[in-house]
C-alpha positions in Angstrom: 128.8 147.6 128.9 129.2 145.8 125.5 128.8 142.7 127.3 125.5 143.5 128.7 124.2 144.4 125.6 125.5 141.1 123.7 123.7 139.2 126.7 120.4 141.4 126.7 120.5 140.9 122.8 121.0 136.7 123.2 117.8 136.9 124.9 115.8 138.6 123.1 116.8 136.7 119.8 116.1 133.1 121.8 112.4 134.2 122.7 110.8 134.1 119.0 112.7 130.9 118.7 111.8 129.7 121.7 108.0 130.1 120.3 108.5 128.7 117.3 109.7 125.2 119.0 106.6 125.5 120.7 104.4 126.0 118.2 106.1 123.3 116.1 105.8 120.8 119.4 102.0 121.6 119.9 101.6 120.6 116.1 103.5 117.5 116.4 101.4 117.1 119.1 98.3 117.5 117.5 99.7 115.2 114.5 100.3 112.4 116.8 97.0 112.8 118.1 95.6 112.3 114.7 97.3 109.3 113.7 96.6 107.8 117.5 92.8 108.1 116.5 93.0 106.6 113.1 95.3 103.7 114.4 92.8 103.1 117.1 89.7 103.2 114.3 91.6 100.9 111.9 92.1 98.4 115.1 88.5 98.6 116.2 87.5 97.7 112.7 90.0 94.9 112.3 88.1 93.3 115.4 85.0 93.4 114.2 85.5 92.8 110.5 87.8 92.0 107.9 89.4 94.5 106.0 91.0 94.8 102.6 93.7 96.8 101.4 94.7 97.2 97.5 98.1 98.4 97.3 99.6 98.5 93.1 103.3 99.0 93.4 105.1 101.9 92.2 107.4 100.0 90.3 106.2 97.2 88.3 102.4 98.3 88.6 101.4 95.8 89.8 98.2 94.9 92.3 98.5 93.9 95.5 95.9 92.7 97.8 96.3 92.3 101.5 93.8 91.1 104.0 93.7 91.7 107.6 91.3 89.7 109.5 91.2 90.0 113.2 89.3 88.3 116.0 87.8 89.8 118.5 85.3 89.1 121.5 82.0 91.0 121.1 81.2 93.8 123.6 78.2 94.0 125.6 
């Protein structure tokens, strides 16, 4: 009899943490998403123009500036 109990109470215990990897995969989901959509935005603005970024180092202070230029064919 004890050992049903210890198995019934195994089970129960592995349910909320089953639902909490869930939730946390459905927000690493939902992360990945987000950064998929902003990767996608900075490429589609990388074909069509030039961007700049200004980057001043956490060390020395000082600024760097990087330029991304992409070519691209124009869309119809």
């Amino acid at each position: 009899m004890a050992e049903k109990d210890k198995a019934g109470g195994v089970g129960q215990r592995q349910a909320p943490d089953i639902e909490q990897i869930k939730k946390r995969l459905d927000m690493l989901d939902q992360r990945l998403d987000n950064i998929d959509s902003i990767v996608t935005a900075v490429a589609e603005r990388v074909v069509s123009q030039p961007i700049t970024l200004n980057i001043t180092c956490p060390s020395c202070g000082k600024n760097v500036q990087i330029a991304i230029i992409g070519s691209g064919r124009p869309r119809v």
